[in-house]
PDB file with SEQRES, HELIX, SHEET and CRYST1 records, atoms N, CA, C and O in Angstrom:
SEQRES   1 A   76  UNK UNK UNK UNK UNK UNK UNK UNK UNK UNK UNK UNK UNK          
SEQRES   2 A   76  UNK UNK UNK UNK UNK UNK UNK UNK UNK UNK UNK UNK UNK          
SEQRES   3 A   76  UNK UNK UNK UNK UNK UNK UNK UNK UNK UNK UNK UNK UNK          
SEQRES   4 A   76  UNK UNK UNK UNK UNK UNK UNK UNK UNK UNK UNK UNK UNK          
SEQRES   5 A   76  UNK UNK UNK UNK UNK UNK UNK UNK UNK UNK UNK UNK UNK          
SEQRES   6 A   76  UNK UNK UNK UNK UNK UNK UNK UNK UNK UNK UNK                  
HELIX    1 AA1 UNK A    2  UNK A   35  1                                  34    
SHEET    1 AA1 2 UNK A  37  UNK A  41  0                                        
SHEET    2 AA1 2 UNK A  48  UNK A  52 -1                                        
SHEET    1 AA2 2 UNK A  60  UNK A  63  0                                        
SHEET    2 AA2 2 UNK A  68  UNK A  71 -1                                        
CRYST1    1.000    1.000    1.000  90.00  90.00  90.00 P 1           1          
ATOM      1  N   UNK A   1    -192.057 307.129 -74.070  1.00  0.00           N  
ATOM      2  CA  UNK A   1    -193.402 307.399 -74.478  1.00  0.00           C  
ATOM      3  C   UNK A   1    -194.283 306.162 -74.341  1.00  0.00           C  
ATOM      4  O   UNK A   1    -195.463 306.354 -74.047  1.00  0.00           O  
ATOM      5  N   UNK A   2    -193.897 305.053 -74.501  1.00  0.00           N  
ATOM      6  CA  UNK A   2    -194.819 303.758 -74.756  1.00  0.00           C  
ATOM      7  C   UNK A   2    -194.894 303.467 -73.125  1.00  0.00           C  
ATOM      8  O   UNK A   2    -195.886 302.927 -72.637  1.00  0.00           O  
ATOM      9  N   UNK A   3    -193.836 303.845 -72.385  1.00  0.00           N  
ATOM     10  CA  UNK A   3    -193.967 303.727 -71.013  1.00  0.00           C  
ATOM     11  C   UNK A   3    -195.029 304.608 -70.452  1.00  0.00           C  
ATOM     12  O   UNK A   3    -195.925 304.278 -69.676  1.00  0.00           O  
ATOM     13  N   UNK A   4    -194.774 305.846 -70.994  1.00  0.00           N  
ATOM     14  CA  UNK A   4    -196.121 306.812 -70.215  1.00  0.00           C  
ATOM     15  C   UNK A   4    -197.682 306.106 -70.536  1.00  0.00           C  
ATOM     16  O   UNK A   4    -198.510 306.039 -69.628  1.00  0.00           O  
ATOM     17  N   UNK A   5    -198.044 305.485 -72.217  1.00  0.00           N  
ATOM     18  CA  UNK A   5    -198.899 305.356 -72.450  1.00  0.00           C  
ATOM     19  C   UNK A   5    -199.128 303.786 -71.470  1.00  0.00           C  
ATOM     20  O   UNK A   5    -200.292 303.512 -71.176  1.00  0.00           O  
ATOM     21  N   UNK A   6    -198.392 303.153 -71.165  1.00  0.00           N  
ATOM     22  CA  UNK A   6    -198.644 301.693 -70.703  1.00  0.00           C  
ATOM     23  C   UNK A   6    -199.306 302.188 -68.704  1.00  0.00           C  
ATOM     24  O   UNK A   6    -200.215 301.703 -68.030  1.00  0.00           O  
ATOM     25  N   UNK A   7    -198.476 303.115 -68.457  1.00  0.00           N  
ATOM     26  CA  UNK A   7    -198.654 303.190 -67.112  1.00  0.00           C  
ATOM     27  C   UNK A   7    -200.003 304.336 -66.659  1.00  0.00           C  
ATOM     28  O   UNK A   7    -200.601 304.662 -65.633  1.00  0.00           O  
ATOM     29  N   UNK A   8    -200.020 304.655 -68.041  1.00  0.00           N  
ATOM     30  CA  UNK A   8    -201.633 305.787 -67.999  1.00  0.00           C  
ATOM     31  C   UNK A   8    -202.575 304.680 -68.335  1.00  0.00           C  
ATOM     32  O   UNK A   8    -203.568 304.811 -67.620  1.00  0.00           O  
ATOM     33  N   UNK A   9    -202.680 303.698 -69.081  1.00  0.00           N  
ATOM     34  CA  UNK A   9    -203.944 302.721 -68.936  1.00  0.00           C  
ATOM     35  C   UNK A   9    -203.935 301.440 -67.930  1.00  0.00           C  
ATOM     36  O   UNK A   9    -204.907 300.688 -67.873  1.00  0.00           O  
ATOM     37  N   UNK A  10    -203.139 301.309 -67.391  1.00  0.00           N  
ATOM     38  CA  UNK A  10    -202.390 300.408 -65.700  1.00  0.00           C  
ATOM     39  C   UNK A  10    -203.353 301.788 -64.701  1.00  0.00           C  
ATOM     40  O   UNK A  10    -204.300 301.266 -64.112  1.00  0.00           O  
ATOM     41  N   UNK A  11    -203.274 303.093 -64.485  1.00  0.00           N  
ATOM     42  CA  UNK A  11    -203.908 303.776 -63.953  1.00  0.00           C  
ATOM     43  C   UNK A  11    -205.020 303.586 -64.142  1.00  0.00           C  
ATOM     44  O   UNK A  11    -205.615 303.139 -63.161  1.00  0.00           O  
ATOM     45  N   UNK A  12    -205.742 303.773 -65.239  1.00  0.00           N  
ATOM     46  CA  UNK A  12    -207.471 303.592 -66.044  1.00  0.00           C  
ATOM     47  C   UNK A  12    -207.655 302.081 -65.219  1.00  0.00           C  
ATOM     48  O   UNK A  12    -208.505 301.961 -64.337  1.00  0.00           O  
ATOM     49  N   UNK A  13    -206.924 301.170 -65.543  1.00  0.00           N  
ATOM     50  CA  UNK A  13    -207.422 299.823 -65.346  1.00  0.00           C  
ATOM     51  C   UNK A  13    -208.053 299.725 -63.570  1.00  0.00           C  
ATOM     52  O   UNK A  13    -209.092 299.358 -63.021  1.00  0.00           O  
ATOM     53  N   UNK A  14    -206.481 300.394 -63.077  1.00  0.00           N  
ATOM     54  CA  UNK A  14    -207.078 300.406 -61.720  1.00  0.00           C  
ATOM     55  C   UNK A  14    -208.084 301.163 -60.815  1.00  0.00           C  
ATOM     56  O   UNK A  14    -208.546 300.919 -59.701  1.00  0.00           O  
ATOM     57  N   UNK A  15    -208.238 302.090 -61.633  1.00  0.00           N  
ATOM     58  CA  UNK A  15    -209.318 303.004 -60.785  1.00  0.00           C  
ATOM     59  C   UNK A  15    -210.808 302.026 -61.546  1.00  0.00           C  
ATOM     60  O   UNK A  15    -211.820 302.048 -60.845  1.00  0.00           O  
ATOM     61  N   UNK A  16    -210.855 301.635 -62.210  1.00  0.00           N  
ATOM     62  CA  UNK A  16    -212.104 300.910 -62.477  1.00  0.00           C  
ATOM     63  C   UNK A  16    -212.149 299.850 -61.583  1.00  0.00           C  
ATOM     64  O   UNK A  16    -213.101 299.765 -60.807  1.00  0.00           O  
ATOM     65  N   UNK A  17    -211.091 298.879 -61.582  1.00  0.00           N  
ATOM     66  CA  UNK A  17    -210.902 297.731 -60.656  1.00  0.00           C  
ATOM     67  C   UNK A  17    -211.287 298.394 -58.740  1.00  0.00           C  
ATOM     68  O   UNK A  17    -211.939 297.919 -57.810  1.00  0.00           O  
ATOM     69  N   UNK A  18    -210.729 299.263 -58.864  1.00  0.00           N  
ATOM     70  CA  UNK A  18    -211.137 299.866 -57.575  1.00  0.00           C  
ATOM     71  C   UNK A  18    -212.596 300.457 -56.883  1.00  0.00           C  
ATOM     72  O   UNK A  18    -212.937 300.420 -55.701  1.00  0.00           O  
ATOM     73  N   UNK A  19    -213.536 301.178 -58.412  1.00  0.00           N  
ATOM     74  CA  UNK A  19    -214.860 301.129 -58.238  1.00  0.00           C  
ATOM     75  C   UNK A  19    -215.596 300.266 -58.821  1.00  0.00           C  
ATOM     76  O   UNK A  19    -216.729 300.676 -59.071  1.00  0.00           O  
ATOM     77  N   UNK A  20    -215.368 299.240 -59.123  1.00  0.00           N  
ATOM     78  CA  UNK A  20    -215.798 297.854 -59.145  1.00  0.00           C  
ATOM     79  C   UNK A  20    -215.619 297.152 -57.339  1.00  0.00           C  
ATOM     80  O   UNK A  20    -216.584 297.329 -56.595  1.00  0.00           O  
ATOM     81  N   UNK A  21    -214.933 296.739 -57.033  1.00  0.00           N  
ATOM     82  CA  UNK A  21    -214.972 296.519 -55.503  1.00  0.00           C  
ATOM     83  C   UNK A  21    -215.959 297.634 -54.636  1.00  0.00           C  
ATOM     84  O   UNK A  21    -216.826 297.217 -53.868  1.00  0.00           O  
ATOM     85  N   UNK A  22    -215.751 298.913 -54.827  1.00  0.00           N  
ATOM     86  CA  UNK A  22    -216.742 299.873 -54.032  1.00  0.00           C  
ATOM     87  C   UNK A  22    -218.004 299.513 -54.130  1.00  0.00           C  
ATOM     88  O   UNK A  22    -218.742 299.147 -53.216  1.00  0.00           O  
ATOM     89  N   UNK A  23    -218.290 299.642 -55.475  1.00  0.00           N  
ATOM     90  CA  UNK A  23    -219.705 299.165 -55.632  1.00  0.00           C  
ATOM     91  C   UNK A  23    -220.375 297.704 -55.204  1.00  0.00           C  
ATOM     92  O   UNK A  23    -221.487 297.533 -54.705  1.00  0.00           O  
ATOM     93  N   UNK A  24    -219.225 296.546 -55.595  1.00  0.00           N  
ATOM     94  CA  UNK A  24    -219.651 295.554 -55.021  1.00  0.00           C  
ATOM     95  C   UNK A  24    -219.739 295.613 -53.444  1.00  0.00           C  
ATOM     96  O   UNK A  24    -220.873 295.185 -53.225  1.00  0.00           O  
ATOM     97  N   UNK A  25    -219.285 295.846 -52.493  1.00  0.00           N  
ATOM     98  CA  UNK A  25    -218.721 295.992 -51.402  1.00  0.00           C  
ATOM     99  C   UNK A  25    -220.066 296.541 -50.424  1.00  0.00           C  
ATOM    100  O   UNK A  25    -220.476 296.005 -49.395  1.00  0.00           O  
ATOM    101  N   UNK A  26    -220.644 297.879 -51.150  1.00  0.00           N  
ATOM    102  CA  UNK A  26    -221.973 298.505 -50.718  1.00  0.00           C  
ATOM    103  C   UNK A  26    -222.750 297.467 -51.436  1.00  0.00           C  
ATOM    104  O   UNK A  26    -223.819 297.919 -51.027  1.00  0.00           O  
ATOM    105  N   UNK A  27    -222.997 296.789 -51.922  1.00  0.00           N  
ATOM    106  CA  UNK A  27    -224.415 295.347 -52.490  1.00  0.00           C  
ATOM    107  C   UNK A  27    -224.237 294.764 -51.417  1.00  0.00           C  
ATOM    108  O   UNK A  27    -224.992 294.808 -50.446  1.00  0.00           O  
ATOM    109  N   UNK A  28    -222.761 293.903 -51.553  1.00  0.00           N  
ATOM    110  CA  UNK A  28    -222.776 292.669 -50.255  1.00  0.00           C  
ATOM    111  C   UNK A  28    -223.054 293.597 -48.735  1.00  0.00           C  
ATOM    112  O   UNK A  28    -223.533 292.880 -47.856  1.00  0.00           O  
ATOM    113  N   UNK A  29    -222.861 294.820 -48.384  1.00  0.00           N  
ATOM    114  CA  UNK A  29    -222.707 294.795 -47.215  1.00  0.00           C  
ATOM    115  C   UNK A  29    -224.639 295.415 -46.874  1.00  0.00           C  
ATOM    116  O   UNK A  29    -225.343 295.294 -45.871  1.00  0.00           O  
ATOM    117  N   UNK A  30    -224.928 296.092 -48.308  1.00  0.00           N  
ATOM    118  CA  UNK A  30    -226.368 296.341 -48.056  1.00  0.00           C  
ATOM    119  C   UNK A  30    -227.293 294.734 -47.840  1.00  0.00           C  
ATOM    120  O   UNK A  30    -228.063 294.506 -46.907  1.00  0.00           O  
ATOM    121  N   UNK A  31    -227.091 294.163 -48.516  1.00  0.00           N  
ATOM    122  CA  UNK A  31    -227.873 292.462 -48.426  1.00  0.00           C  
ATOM    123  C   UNK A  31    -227.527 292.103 -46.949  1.00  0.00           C  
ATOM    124  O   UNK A  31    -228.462 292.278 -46.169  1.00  0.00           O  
ATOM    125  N   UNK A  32    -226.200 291.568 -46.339  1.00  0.00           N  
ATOM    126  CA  UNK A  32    -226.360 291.388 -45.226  1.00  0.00           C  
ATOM    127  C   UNK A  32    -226.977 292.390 -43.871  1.00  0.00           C  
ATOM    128  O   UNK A  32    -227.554 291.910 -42.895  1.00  0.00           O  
ATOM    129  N   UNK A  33    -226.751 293.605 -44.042  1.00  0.00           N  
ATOM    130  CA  UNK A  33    -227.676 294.109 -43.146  1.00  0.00           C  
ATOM    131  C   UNK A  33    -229.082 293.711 -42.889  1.00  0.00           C  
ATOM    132  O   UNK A  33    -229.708 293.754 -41.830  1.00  0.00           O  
ATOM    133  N   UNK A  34    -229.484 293.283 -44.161  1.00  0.00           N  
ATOM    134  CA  UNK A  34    -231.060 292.979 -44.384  1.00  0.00           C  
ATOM    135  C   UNK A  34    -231.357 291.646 -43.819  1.00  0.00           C  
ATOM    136  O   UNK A  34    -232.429 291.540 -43.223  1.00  0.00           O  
ATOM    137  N   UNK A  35    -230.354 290.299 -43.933  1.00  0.00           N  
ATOM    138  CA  UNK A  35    -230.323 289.324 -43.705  1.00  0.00           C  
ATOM    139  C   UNK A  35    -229.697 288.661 -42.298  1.00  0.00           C  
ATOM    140  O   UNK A  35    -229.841 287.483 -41.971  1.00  0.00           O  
ATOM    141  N   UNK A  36    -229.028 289.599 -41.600  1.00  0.00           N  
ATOM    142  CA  UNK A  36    -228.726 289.425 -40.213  1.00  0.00           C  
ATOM    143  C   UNK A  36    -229.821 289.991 -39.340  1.00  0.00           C  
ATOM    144  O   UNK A  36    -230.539 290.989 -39.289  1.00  0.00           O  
ATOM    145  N   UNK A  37    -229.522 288.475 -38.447  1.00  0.00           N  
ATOM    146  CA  UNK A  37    -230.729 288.561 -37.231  1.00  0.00           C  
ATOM    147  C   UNK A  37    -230.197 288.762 -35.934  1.00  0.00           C  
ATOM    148  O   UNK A  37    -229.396 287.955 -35.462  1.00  0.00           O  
ATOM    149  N   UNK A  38    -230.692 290.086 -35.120  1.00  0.00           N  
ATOM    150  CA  UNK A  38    -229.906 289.664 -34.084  1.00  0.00           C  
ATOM    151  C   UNK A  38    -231.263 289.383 -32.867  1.00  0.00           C  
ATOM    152  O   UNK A  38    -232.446 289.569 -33.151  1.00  0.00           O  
ATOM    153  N   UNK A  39    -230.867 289.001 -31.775  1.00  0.00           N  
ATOM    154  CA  UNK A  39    -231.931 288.342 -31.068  1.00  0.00           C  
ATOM    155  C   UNK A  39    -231.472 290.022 -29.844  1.00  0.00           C  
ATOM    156  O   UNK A  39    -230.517 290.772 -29.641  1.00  0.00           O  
ATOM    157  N   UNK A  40    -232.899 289.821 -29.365  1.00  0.00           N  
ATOM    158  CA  UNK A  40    -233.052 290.843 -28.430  1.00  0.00           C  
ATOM    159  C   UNK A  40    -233.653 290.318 -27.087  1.00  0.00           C  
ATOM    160  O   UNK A  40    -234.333 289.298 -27.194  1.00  0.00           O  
ATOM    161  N   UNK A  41    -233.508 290.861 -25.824  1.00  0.00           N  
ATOM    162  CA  UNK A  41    -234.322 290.522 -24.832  1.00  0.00           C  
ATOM    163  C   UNK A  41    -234.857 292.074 -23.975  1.00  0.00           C  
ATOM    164  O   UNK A  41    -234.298 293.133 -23.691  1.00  0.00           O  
ATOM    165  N   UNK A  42    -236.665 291.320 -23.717  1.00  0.00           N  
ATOM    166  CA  UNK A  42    -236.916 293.108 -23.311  1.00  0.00           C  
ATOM    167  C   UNK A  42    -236.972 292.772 -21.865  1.00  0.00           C  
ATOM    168  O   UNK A  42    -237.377 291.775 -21.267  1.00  0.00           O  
ATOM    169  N   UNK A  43    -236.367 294.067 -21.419  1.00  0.00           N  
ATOM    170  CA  UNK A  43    -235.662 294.366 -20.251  1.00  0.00           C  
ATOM    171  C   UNK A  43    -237.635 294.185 -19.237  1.00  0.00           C  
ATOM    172  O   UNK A  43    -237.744 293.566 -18.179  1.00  0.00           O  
ATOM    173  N   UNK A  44    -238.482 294.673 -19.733  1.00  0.00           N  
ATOM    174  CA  UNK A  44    -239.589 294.312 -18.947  1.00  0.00           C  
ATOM    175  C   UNK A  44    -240.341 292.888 -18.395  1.00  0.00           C  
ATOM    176  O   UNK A  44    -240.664 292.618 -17.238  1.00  0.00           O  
ATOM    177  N   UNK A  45    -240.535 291.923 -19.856  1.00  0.00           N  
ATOM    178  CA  UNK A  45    -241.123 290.568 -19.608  1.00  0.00           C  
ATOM    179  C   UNK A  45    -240.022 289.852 -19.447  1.00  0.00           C  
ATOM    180  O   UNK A  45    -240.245 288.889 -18.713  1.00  0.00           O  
ATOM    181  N   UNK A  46    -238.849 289.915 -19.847  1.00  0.00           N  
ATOM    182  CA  UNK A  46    -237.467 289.210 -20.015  1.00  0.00           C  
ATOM    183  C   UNK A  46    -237.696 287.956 -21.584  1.00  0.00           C  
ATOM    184  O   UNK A  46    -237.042 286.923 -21.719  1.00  0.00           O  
ATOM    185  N   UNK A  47    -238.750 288.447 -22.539  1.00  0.00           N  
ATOM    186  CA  UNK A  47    -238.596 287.713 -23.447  1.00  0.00           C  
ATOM    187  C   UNK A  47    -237.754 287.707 -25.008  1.00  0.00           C  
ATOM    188  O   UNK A  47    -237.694 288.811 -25.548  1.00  0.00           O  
ATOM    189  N   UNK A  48    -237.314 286.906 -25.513  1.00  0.00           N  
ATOM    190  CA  UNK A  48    -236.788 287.135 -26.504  1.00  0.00           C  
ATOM    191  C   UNK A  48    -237.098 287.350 -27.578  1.00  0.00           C  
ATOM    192  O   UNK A  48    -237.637 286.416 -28.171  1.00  0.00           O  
ATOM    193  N   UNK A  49    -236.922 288.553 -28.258  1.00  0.00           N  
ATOM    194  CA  UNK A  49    -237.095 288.636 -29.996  1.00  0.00           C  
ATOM    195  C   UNK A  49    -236.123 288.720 -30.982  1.00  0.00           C  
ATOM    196  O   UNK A  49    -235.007 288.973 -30.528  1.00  0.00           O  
ATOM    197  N   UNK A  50    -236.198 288.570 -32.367  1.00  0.00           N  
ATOM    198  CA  UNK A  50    -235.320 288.545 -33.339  1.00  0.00           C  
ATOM    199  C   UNK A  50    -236.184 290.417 -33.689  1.00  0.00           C  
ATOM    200  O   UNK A  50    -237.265 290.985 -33.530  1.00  0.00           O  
ATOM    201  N   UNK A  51    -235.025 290.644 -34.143  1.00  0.00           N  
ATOM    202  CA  UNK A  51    -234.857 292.148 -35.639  1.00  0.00           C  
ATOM    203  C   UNK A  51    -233.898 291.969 -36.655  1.00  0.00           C  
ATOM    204  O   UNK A  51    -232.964 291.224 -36.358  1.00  0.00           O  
ATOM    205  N   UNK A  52    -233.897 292.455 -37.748  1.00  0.00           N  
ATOM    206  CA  UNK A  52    -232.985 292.280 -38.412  1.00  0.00           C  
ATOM    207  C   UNK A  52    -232.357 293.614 -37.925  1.00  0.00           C  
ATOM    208  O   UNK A  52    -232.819 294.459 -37.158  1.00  0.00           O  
ATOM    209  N   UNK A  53    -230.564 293.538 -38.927  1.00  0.00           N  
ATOM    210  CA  UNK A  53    -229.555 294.842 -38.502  1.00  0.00           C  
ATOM    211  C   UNK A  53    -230.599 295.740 -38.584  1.00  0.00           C  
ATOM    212  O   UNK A  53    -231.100 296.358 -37.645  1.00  0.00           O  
ATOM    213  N   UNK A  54    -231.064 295.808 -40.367  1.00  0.00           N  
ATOM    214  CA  UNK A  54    -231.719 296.975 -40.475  1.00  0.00           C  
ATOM    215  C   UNK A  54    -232.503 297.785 -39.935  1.00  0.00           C  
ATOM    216  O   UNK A  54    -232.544 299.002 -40.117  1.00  0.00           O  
ATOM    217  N   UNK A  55    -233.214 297.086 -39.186  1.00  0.00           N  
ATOM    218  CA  UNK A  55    -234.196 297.543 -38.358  1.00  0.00           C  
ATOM    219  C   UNK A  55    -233.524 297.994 -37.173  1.00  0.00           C  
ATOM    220  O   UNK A  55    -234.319 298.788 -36.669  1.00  0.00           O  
ATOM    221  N   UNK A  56    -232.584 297.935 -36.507  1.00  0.00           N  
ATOM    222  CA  UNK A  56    -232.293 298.014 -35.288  1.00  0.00           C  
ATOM    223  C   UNK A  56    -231.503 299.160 -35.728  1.00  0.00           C  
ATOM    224  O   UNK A  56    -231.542 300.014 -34.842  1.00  0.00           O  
ATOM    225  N   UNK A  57    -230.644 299.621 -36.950  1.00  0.00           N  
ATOM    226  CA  UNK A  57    -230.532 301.280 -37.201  1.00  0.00           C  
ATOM    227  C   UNK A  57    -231.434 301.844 -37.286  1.00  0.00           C  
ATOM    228  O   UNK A  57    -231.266 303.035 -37.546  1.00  0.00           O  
ATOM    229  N   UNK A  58    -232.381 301.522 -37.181  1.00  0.00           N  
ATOM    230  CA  UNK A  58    -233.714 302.607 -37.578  1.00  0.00           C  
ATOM    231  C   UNK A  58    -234.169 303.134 -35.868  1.00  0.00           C  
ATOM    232  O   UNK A  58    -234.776 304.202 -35.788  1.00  0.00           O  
ATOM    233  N   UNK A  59    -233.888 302.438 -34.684  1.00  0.00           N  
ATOM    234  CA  UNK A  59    -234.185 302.777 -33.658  1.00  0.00           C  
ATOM    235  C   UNK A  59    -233.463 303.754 -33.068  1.00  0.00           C  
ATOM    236  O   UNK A  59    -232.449 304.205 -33.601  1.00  0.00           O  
ATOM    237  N   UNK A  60    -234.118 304.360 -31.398  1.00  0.00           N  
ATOM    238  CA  UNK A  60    -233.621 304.967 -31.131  1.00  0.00           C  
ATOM    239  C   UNK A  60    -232.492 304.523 -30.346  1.00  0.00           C  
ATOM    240  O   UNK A  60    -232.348 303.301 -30.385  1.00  0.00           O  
ATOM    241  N   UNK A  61    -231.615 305.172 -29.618  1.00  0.00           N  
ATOM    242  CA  UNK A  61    -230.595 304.793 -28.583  1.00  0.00           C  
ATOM    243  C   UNK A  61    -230.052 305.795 -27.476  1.00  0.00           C  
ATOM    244  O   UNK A  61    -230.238 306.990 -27.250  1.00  0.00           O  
ATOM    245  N   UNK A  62    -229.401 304.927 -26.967  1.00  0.00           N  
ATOM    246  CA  UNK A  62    -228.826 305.780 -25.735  1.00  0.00           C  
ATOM    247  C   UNK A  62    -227.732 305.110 -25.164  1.00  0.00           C  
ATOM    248  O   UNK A  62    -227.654 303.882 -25.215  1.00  0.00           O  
ATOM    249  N   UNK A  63    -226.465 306.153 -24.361  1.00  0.00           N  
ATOM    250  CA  UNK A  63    -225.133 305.222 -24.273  1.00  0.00           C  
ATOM    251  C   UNK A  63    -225.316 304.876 -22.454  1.00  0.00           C  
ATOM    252  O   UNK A  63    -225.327 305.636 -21.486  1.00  0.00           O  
ATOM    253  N   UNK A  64    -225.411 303.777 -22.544  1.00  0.00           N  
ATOM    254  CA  UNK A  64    -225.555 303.778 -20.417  1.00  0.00           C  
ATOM    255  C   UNK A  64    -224.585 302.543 -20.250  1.00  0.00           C  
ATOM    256  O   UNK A  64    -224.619 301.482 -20.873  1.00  0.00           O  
ATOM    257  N   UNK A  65    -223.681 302.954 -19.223  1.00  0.00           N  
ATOM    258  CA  UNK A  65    -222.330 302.267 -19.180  1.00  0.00           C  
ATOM    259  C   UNK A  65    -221.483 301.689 -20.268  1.00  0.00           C  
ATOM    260  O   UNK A  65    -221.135 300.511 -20.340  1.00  0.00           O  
ATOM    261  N   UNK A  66    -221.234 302.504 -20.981  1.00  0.00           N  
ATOM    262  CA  UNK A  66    -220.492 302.677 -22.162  1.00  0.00           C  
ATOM    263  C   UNK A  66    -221.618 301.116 -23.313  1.00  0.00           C  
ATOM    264  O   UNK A  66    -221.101 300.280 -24.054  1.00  0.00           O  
ATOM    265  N   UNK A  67    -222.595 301.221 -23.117  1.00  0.00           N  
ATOM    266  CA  UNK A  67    -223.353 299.759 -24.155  1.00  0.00           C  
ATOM    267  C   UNK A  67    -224.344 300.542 -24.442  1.00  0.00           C  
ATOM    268  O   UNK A  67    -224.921 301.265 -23.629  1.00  0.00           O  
ATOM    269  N   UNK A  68    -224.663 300.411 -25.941  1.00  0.00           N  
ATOM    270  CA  UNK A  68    -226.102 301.147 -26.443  1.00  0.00           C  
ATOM    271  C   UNK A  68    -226.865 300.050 -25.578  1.00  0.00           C  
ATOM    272  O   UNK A  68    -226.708 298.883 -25.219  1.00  0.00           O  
ATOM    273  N   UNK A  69    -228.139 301.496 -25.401  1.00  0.00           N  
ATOM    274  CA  UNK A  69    -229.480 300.797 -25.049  1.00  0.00           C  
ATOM    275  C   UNK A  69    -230.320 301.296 -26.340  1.00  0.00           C  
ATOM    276  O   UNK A  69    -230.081 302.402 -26.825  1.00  0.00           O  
ATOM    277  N   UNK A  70    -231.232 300.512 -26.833  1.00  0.00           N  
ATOM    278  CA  UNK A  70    -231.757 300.305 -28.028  1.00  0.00           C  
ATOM    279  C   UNK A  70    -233.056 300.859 -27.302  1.00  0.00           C  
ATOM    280  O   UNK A  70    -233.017 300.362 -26.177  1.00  0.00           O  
ATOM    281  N   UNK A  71    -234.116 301.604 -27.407  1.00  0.00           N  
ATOM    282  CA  UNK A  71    -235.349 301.778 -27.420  1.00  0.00           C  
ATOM    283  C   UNK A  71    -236.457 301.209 -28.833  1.00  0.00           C  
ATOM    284  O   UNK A  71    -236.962 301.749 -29.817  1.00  0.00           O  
ATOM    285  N   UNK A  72    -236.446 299.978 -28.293  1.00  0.00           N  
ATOM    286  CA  UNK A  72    -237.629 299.395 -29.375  1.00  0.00           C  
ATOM    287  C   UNK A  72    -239.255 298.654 -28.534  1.00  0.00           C  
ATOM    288  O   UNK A  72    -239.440 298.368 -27.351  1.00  0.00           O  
ATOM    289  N   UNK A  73    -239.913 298.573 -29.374  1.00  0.00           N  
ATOM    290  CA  UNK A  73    -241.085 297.910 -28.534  1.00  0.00           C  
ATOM    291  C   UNK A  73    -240.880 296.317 -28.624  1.00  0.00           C  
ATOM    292  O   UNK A  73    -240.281 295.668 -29.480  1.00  0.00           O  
ATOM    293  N   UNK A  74    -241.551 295.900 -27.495  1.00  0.00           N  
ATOM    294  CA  UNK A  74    -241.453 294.540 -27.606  1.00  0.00           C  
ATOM    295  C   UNK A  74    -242.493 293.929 -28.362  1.00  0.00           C  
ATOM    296  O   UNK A  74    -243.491 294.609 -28.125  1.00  0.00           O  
ATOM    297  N   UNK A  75    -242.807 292.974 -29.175  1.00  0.00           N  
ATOM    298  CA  UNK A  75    -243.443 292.654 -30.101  1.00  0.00           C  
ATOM    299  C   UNK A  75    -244.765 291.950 -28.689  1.00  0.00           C  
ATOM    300  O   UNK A  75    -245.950 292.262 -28.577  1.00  0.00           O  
ATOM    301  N   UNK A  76    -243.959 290.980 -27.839  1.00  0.00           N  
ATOM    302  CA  UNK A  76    -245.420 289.937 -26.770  1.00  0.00           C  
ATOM    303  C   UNK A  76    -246.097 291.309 -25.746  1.00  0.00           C  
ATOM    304  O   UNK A  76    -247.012 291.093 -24.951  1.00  0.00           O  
TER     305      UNK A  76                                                      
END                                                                             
């Protein structure tokens, strides 16, 4: 009996410990989306821009030789 009760709150402990990491996990990975830059070059002037991740899910795409092509405007 003291065994069932020890290994039923070892269960409790871990499913908290486990949505504790989930939750942290979606913070850190929402912040860096926001904070990564990736640099772009437009295929017309050949100049370079920065977007963050976030922004660059928000665009459209298309698969041409197996590499997304990103449809965004060029800022110049």
């Amino acid at each position: 009996m003291l065994i069932n009760q020890i290994a039923s709150v070892l269960r409790i402990i871990a499913f908290i410990n486990l949505f504790g990491w989930m939750l942290y996990l979606g913070v850190v990975m929402n912040a860096q989306s926001k904070a990564v830059k990736v640099w772009l070059k437009c295929r017309h002037c050949g100049q370079e821009f920065s977007k963050t991740k976030r922004e660059i899910e928000k665009f459209q795409y298309q698969l041409v030789d197996n590499q997304l092509a990103y449809q965004c405007e060029c800022p110049h």
